[in-house]
SETOR-214247 format. One record per residue (C-alpha): residue in three letters; chain; x, y, z. Coordinates in nm, 3 decimals. Each point is the difference from the previous one (the first is absolute). Layout:
# SETOR-214247
> ala_A_X_Y_Z
...
//
This chain:
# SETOR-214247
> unk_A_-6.117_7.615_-5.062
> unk_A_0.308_-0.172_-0.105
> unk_A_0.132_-0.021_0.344
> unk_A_-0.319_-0.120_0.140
> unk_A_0.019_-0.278_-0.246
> unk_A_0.332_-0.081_0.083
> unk_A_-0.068_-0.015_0.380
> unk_A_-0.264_-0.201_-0.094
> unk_A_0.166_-0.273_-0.184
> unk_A_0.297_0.030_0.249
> unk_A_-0.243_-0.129_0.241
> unk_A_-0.166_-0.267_-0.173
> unk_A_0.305_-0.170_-0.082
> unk_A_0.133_0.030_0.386
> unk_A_-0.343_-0.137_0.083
> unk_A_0.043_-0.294_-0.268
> unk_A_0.358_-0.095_0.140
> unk_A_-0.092_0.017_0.302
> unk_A_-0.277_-0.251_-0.079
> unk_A_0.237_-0.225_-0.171
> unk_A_0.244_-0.002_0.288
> unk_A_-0.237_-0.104_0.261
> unk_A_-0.148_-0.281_-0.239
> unk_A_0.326_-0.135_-0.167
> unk_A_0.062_-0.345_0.166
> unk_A_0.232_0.038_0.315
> unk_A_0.255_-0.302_0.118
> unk_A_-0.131_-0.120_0.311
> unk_A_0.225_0.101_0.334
> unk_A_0.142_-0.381_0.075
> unk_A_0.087_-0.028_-0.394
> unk_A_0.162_0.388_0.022
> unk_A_0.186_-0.132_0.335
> unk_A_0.105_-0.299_-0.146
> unk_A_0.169_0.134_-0.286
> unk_A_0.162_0.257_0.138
> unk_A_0.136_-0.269_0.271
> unk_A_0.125_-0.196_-0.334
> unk_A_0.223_0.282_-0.101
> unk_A_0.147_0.090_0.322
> unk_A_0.102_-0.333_0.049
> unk_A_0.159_0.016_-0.333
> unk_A_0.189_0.310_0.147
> unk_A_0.087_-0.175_0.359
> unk_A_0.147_-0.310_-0.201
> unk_A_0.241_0.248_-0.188
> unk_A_0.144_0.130_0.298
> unk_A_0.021_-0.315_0.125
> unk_A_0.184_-0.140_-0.301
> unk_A_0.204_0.292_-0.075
> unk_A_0.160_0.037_0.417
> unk_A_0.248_-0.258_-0.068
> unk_A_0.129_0.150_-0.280
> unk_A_-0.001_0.326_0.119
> unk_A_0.187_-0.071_0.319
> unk_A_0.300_-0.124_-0.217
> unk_A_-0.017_0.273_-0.213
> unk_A_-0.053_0.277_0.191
> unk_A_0.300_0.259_0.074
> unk_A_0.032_0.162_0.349
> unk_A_-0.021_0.352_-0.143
> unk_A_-0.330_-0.074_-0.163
> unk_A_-0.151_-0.218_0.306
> unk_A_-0.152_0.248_0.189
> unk_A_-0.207_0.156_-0.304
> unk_A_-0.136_-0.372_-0.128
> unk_A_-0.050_-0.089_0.329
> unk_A_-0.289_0.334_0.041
> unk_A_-0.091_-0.095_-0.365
> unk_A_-0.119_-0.340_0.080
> unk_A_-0.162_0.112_0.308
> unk_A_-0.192_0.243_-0.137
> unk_A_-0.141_-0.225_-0.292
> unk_A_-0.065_-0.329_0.243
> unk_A_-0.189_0.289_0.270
> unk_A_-0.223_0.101_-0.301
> unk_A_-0.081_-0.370_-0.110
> unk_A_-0.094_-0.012_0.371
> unk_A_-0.254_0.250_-0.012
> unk_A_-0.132_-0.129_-0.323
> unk_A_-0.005_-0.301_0.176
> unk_A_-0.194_0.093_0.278
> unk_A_-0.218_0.180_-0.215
> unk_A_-0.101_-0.287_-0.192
> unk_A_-0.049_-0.245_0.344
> unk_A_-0.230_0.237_0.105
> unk_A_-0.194_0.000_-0.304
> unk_A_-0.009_-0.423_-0.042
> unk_A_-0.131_0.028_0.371
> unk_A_-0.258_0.237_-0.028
> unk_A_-0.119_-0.080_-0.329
> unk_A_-0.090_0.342_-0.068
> unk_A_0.154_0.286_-0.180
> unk_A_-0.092_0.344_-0.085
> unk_A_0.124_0.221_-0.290
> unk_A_0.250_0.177_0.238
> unk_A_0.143_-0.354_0.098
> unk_A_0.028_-0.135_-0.298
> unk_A_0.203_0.307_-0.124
> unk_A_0.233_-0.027_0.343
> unk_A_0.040_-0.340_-0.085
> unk_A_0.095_0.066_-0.382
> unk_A_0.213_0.265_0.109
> unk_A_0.211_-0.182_0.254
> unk_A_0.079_-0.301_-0.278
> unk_A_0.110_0.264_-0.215
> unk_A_0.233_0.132_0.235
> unk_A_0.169_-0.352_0.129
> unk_A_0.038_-0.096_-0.374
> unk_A_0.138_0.327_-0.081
> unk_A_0.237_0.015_0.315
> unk_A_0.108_-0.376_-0.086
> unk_A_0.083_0.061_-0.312
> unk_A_0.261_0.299_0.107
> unk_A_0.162_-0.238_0.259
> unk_A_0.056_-0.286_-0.289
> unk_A_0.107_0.288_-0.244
> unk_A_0.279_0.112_0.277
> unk_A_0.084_-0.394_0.025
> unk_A_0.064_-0.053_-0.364
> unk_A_0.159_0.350_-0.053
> unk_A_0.280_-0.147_0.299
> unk_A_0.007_-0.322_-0.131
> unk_A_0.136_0.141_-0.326
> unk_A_0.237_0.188_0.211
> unk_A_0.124_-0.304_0.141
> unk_A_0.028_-0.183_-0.357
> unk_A_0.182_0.329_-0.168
> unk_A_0.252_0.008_0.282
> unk_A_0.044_-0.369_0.003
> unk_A_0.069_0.015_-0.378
> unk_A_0.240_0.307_0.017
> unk_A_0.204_-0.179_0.282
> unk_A_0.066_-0.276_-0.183
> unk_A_0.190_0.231_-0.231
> unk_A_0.361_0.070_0.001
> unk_A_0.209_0.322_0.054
> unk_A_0.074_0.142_-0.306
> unk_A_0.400_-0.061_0.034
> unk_A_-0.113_-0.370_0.120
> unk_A_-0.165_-0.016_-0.317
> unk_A_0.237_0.106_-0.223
> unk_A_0.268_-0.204_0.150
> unk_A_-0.233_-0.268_-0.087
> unk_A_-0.023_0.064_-0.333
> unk_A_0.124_-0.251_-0.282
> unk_A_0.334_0.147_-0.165
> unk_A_0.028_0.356_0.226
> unk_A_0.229_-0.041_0.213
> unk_A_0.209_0.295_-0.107
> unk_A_-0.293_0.262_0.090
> unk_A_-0.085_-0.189_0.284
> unk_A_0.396_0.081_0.136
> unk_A_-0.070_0.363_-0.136
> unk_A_-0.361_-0.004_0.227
> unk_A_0.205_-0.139_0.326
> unk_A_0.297_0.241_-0.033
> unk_A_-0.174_0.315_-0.104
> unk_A_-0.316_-0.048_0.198
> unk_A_-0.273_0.236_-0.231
> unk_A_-0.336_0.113_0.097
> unk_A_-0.190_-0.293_-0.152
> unk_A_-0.346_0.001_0.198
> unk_A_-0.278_0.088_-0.248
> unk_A_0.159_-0.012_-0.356
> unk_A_0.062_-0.155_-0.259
> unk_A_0.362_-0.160_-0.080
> unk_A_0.094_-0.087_-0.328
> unk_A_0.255_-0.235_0.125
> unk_A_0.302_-0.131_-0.258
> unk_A_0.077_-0.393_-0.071
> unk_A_0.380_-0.081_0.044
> unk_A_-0.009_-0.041_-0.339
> unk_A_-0.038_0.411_-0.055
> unk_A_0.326_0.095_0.200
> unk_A_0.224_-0.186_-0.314
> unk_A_0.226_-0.148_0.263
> unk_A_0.115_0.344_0.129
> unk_A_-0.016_0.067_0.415
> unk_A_-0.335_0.117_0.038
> unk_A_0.158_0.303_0.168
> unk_A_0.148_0.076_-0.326
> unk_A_-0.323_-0.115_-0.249
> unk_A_-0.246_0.157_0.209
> unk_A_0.096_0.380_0.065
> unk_A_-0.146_0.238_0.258
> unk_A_-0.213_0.125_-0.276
> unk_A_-0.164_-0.281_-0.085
> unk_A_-0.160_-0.022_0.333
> unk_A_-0.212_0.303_-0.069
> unk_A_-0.194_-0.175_-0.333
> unk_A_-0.021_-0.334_0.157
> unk_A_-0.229_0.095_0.248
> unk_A_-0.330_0.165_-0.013
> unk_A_-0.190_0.119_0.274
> unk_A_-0.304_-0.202_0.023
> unk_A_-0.120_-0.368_-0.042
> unk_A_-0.058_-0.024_-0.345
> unk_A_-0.071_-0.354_-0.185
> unk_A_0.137_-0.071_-0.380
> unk_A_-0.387_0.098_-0.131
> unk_A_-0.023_0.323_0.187
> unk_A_0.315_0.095_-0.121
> unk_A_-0.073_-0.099_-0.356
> unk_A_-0.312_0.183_0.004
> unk_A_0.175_0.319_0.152
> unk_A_0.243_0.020_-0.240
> unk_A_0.233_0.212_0.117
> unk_A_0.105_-0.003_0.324
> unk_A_0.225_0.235_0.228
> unk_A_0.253_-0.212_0.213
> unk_A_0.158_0.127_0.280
> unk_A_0.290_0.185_-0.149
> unk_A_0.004_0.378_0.069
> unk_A_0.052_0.072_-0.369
> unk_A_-0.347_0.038_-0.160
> unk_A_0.164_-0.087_-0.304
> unk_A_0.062_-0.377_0.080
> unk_A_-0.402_-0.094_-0.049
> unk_A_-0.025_-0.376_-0.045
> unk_A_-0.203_-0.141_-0.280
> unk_A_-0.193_-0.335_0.011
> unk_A_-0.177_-0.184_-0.311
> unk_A_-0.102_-0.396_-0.073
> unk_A_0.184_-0.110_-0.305
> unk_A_-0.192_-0.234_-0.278
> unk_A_0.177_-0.334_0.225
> unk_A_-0.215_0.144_0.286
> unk_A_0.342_0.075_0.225
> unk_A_0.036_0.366_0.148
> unk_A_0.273_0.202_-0.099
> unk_A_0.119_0.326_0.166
> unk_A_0.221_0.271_-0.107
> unk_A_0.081_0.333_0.096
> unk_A_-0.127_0.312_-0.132
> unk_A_0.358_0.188_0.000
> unk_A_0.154_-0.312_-0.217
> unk_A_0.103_0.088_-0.310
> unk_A_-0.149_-0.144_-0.327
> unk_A_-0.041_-0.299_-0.007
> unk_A_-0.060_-0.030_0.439
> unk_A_0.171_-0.269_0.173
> unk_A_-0.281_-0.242_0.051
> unk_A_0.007_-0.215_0.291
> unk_A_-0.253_-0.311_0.028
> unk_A_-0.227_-0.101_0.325
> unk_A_0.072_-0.382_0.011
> unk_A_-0.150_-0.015_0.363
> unk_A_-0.306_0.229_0.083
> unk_A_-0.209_0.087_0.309
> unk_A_0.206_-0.144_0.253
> unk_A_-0.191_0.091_0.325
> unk_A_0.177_0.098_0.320
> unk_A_-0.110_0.091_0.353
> unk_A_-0.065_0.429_0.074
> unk_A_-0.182_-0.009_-0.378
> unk_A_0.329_-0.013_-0.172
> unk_A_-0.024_-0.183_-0.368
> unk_A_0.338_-0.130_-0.193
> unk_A_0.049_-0.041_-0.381
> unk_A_0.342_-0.156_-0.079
> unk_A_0.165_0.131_-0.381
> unk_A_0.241_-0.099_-0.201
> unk_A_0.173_0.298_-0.046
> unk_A_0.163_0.321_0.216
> unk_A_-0.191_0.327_-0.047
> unk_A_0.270_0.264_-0.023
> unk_A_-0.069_0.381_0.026
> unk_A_0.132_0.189_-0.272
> unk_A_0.116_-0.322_-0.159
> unk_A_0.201_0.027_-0.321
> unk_A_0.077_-0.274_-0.274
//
C-alpha cells in the first residue's frame, strides 16, 4: 500500500510539472533569436579586438595550437549563429530548437573563453620574460654593486657556479685593506653561498640555513635585530659568533639568482 501511494504521488507531481512547464510564459522565437544574436556579437567583437594583440604576442612554437583554438571557438559561434538566423526567419521554435540553440551559445562562450584564457596566460609569458631580461648576470650585478669591487675581482677570476643562489656578497669595507685573495679564503666560498634564491625574510623566517659548504657543521644563522637590520652568523662560531650585517638586501639578478652584500667575512672554523 505504501508503494502504491508512492507511485501515486510520484505521478501527480510529474503530471503537475508537466502542467507548469507547458503554461509558464515562453520568450517568443524573434526575442530568443535576438538575444542570442546580442551575445555572439559580443563574442565576434572579442576576437576581433583581441587579433591585433595576439599577432604581436604570439610565439611561433605556440602558433599552430592558438591558431586551431580560435578556429574552433569562431566555427561554433558560427553554428550558433546560424542557428539563431534561422530562428529570427522562421519565427518559430520548438522545445528541441530552443535547447540546440541554448546549447550552441554555451559552447561558443565556453570555447571563447579558453582561447582568451590561452591569450592572457602568453601574455604573462611575454611580460615575465620581458621583466627577467631586463635583469643582469649575476657577476654583472655584482660588479655593479656600490663598494664590492674586491668580490667582484674574486667572481671574474674564480668564476663559481652562481645561477640559482643566493650570494652573500662582502663590501670592500669587509676585506680590512688586505688582497681579497688573502681576506677571502677558499673556505669562505662554501658559507657565502647557498643553494637557492632566498630573500632577507625567507631567510629570517628559516632561521637556520645550510650554505653550500660540505661541512654540515658550518649552518648559517639569520635573525632581525631590534634596529630592524639582518644579522648573520655561523653556527660553528664560537661564543659570542662573528656577526656580520646585511646593509644591501634582495639584489635581483638574471637565472633567479638574489645578492645580499655584508659587512663582514664569514670564516669556517673562525677563531678570536
Amino acid at each position: 500500500v505504501a508503494r502504491r501511494v508512492a507511485a501515486q504521488r510520484r505521478l501527480r507531481r510529474e503530471a503537475l510539472d508537466e502542467r507548469r512547464r507547458r503554461n509558464r510564459p515562453r520568450t517568443p522565437p524573434r526575442q530568443l533569436a535576438k538575444r542570442a544574436a546580442t551575445t555572439l556579437a559580443a563574442l565576434r567583437r572579442t576576437f576581433d579586438t583581441g587579433e591585433s594583440d595576439s599577432d604581436e604576442s604570439r610565439d611561433d612554437d605556440d602558433d599552430t595550437t592558438a591558431c586551431a583554438s580560435e578556429g574552433r571557438a569562431q566555427a561554433a559561434i558560427g553554428r550558433a549563429e546560424a542557428l539563431s538566423r534561422r530562428i529570427k526567419r522562421t519565427d518559430a521554435a520548438d522545445d528541441r530548437q530552443r535547447a540546440e540553440l541554448t546549447r550552441a551559445v554555451r559552447d561558443a562562450e565556453r570555447m571563447t573563453e579558453r582561447v582568451e584564457g590561452a591569450r592572457m596566460s602568453q601574455l604573462r609569458q611575454i611580460e615575465r620574460r620581458r621583466v627577467f631580461s631586463t635583469l643582469s648576470e649575476p657577476a654583472d650585478a655584482i660588479a655593479s654593486l656600490r663598494r664590492c669591487a674586491h668580490f667582484a675581482a674574486l667572481v671574474r677570476r674564480h668564476k663559481p657556479d652562481l645561477d640559482g643562489v643566493t650570494v652573500l656578497v662582502p663590501n670592500d669595507g669587509a676585506f680590512l685593506g688586505q688582497s681579497p685573495d688573502d681576506a677571502f679564503e677558499p673556505e669562505c666560498w662554501g658559507v657565502h653561498l647557498i643553494d637557492g634564491p632566498y630573500t632577507a625574510t625567507d631567510l629570517s623566517d628559516a632561521g637556520r640555513v645550510p650554505p653550500r659548504h660540505e661541512d654540515p657543521r658550518h649552518s648559517l644563522r639569520f635573525r632581525f635585530d631590534t634596529r630592524g637590520a639582518c644579522v648573520v652568523w655561523l653556527d660553528s662560531d664560537p661564543e659570542p659568533p662573528r656577526r656580520a650585517k646585511l646593509v644591501a638586501r634582495d639584489v635581483r639578478c638574471a637565472r633567479g639568482t638574489i645578492l645580499h652584500v655584508v659587512d663582514k667575512i664569514l670564516y669556517p672554523d673562525f677563531e678570536k
